[in-house]
N, C-alpha and C positions, 0 to 999 in steps of 0.2 A: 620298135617303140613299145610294143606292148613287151617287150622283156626288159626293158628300164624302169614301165611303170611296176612289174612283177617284184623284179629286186627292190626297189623304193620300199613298197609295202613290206616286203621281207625284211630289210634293213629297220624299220617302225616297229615291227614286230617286234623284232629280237630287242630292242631299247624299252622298248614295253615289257620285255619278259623280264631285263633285267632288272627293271628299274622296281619292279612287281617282288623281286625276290632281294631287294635291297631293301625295300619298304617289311617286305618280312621277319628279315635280320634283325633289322633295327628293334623292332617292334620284339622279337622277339628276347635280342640282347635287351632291350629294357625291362621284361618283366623277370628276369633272370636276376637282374641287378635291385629292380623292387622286394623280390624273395630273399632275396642275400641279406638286405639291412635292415629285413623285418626280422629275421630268425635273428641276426647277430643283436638287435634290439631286444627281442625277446630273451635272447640268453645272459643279456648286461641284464636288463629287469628281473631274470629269475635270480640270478648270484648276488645281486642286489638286497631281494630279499633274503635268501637266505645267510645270508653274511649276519652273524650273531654280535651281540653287547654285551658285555659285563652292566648289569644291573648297578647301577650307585646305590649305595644307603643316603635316606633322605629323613629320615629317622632324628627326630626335634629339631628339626628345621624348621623355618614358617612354611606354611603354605605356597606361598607365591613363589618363593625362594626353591622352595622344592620342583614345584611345575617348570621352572625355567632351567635348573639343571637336569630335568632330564628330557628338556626341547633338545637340549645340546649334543646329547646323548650320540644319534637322537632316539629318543622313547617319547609316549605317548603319559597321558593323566587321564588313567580312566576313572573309575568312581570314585568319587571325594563320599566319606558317609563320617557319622558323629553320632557317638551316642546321646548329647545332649541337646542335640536338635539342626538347626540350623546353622550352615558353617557360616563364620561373623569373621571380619578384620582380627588377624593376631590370631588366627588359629595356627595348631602347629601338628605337624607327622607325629603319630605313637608309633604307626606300626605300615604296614607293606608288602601288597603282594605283587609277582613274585620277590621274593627275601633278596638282600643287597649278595651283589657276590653272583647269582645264578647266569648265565649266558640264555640271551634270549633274541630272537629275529630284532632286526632295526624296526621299529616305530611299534611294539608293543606297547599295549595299556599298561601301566603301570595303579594299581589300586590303591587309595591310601586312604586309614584311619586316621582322623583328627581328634583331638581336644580341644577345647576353647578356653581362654583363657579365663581366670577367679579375680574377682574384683574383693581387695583387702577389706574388711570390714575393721570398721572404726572399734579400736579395744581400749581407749585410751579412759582414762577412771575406771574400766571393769574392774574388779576383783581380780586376783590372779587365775584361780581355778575357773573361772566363768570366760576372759578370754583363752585360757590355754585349750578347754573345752571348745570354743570355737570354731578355731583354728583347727583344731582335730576334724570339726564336723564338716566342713568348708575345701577340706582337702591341705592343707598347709601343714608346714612345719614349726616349731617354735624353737626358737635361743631364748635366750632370759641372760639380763644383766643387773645387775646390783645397784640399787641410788642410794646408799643409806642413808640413816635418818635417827636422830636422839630421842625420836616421840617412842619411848616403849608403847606405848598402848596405841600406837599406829598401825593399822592392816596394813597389809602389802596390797598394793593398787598399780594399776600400767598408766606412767606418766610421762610416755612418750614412744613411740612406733616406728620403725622401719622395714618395709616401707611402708609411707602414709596410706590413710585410708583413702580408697577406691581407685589405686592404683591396681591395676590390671598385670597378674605375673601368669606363670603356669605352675598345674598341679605341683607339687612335693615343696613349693618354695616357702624358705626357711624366714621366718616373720621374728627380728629383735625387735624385742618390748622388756624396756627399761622399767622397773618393778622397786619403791620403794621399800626399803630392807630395816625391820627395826630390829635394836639389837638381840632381842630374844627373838630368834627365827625358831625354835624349838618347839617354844609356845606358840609360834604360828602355825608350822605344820602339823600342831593339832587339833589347831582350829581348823586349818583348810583341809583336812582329812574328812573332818565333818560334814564338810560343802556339800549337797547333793553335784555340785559340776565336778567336783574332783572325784567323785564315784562312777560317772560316767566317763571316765579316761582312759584309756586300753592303756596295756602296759607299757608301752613304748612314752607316749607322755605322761604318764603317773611317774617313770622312773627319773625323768627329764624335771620337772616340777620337785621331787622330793631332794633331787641331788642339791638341785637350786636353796633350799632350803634348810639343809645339813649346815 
């Protein structure tokens, strides 16, 4: 009797011992497997990041337009700055760092300088040299077209705009204003030589004014 109850116990044991190192296994096959898809995680997030972009040019785009192609990227928008203050609806890229073209990690900042856009000022009756002057000061460009007219003793005057006043363009945009033309223009551009605005013209629209005038 007593060697049946002996084996008994000895039989519990031994299912104990296994069951003890089956619980071990287990436990320890599972943190073998938690270490495996953290490193293999780790290794997909490291090549992840360093996996490079070609940088886009975003360069006289608008703003908003710019930020969204390089979500796409993907890259990031880092600092928006403006030298005229506050960035406003209708601003647009001059400039960007890193420069378009360079290879740089996924979701870098991308930096960008704005402009804002110029609101046309009404030149419509100026004189001619007094709008062309404007325009220069304002940042704009000028065309000039011809309306002629029989009144010799007529000044030349801007009697019509494009585009209209307080329309919103960007820097260098080129402003026709349609200029009554009398037929001695010869005689005018000695009178508009005289203008104090036509002496404040850098050479670029003095040249642009006098051809108009020839």
């Amino acid at each position: 009797m007593r060697n049946h109850r002996e084996a008994f116990a000895a039989g519990n044991l031994g299912e104990s011992v296994r069951q003890n190192a089956a619980g071990r296994f287990t436990l320890s096959h599972a943190v073998r497997v938690l270490l495996t898809l953290g490193l293999i995680a780790a290794t997909l997030g490291t090549a992840a990041c360093a996996k490079k972009v070609s940088v886009p040019s975003v360069v006289q785009m608008d703003l908003d337009q710019a930020k969204n192609l390089l979500a796409a990227v993907p890259l990031k928008t880092g600092m928006v700055s403006s030298a005229q203050g506050a960035v406003i609806p209708g601003a647009y890229v001059v400039s960007q760092t890193p420069n378009a073209g360079e290879q740089v990690p996924m979701n870098t900042p991308i930096n960008l300088t704005v402009e804002l856009p110029i609101s046309v000022p009404n030149l419509v009756d100026s004189s001619l040299a007094d709008a062309v002057n404007t325009l220069q000061t304002v940042g704009l460009k000028v065309m000039l077209m011809k309306q002629p007219t029989m009144n010799i003793f007529g000044k030349t005057k801007v009697v019509q705009q494009n585009p209209l006043a307080n329309s919103m363009v960007r820097h260098d945009t080129a402003v026709m204003l349609t200029v009554t033309a009398p037929p001695d223009l010869g005689a005018v551009l000695g009178a508009v030589s005289k203008d104090p605005a036509y002496q404040k013209l850098n050479p670029e629209y003095r040249n642009i004014l006098n051809t108009f005038l020839k």
